[in-house]
N, C-alpha and C positions, 0 to 999 in steps of 0.2 A: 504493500500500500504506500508506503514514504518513496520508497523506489518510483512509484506513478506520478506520486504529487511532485515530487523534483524534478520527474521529465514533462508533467505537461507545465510547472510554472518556467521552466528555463526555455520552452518554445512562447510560451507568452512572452518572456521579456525578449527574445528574437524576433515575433512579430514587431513588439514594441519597436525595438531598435529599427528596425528596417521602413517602417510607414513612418513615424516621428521622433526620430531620437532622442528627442526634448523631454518627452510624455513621460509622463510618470505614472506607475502602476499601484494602485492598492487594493492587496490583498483583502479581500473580502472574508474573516475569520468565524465570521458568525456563527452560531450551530456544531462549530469546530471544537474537539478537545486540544486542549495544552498539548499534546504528544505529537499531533500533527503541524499545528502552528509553530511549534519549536522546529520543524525540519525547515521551514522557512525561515524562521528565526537566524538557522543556524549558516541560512547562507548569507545574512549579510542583509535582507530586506530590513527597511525600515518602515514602509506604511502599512497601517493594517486599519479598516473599516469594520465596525461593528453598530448594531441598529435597537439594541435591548442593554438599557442602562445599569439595572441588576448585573445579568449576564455577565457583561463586560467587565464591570468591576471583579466581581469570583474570580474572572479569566485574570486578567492583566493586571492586576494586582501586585502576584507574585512573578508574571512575565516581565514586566516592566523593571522588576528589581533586578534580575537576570540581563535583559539588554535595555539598559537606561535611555539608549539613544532611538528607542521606538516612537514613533510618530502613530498616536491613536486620532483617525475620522470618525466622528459620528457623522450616521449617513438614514437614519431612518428619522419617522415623526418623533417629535419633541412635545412630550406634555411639560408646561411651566414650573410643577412640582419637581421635575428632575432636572431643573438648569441648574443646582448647585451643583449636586454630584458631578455631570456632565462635564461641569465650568472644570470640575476638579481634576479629573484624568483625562480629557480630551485634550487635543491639540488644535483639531478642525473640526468646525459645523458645517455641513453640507447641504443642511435640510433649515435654515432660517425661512419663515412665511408669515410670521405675522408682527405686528406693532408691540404687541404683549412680550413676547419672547424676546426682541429686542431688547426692550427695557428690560426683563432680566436676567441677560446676559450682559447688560453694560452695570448694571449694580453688582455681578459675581466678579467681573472682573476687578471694579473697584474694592471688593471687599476682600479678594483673592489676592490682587495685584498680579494678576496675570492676564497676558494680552491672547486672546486666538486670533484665528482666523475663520473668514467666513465666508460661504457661497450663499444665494438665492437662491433656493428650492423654484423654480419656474413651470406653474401648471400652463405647458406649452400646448394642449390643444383644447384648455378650459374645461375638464374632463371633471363631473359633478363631484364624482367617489374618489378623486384623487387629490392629495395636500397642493400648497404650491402657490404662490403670486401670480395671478391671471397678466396676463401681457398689457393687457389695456392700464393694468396699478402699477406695473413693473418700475416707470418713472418715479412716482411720488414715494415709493416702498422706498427705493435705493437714496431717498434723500434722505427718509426718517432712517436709516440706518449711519450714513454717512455725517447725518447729527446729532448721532449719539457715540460719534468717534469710533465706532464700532472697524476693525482690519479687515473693511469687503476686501476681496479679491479674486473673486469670479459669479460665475451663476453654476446652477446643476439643474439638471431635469431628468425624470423617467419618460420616455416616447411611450404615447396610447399602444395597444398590444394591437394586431392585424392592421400599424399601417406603416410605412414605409416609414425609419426609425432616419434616416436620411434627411427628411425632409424638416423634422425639428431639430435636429443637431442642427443644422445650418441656420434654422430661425433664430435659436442660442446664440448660433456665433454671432451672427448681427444682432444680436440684442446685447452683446458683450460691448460688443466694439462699438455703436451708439452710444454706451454706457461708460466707457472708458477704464472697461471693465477686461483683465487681461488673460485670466482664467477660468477655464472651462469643464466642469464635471461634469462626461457625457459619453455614454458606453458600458457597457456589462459583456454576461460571457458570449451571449449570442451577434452581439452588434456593434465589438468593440473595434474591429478593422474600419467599419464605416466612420464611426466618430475621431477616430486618428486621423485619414484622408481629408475629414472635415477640417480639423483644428481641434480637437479635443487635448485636454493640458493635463487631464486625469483620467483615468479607466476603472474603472470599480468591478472585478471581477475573483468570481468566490467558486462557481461551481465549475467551471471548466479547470479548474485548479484541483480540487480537491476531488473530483470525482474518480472511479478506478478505469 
């Protein structure tokens, strides 16, 4: 099993290298035990996304004492009761969408004294049952985050499922770069060649990793 995950993550970061060199990959850990993420560990990654706050912490807890220099994403929905935890062992939010969460994640940071980083969760085809800053808010959102001193540095989005996953990476990218926005979270295991080709600056990919 570690034998498979070592060869399908070192043809990911070959994909990686060869469409955008630049791009950076995180490992999608979720649902994963410590024994399996350690063989990743053990090669030198440093990002790892996870989307259950609980969870996370049991995991990486005692991971993170082992390789100090891990960079943790949250990358699922954010209820407002777990922005301190969150604030406490993440690195990056992925998933920002509302005014509420804003504010308290800029009072965790002041009360932590630690700075993150953040993307724009972006409900790119305004989809009822999915999170996300509808496109039409996308402007006024990035202001109220930007005055609350808040480290934006990209958008992220999931594409609707049966449509061409293409077509909103590229609505992302120009809504980045409108934005003045330089970073991109945009790609999983099925779709992440396309969003490279596009301009994608992160990959979030877990199961074609981990699978046998």
């Amino acid at each position: 099993m570690s034998e498979k995950i070592i060869q399908n993550y070192t043809q990911i970061k070959n994909d990686i290298l060869k469409l955008s060199p630049d791009a950076n990959l995180i490992v999608v850990s979720k649902n994963q035990p410590n024994t399996l993420i350690e063989e990743i560990l053990k090669l030198g990654h440093v990002h790892y996304g996870e989307n259950k706050f609980q969870e996370s912490l049991n995991k990486w807890k005692m991971l993170k004492t082992s390789y100090p220099d891990t960079m943790l994403h949250f990358i699922g929905p954010i209820q407002t009761n777990k922005v301190k935890g969150i604030s406490n062992i993440f690195d990056y939010i992925h998933s920002l969408d509302s005014d509420k969460l804003v504010d308290e994640f800029y009072n965790e940071e002041f009360k932590q004294k630690k700075k993150l980083k953040y993307f724009i969760q972006v409900n790119v085809d305004n989809e009822i049952q999915k999170r996300g800053v509808n496109v039409a808010n996308l402007p006024n959102f990035i202001s109220y985050c930007r005055s609350a001193k808040l480290n934006l540095i990209g958008l992220m989005c999931i594409p609707p499922m049966n449509k061409d996953p293409k077509i909103f990476f590229s609505l992302l990218k120009d809504l980045a770069e409108k934005n003045n926005l330089k970073d991109l979270s945009m790609g999983m295991s099925n779709d992440y060649e396309d969003a490279l080709l596009i301009g994608s600056t992160w990959v979030r990919i877990g199961s074609k990793i981990f699978s046998n």
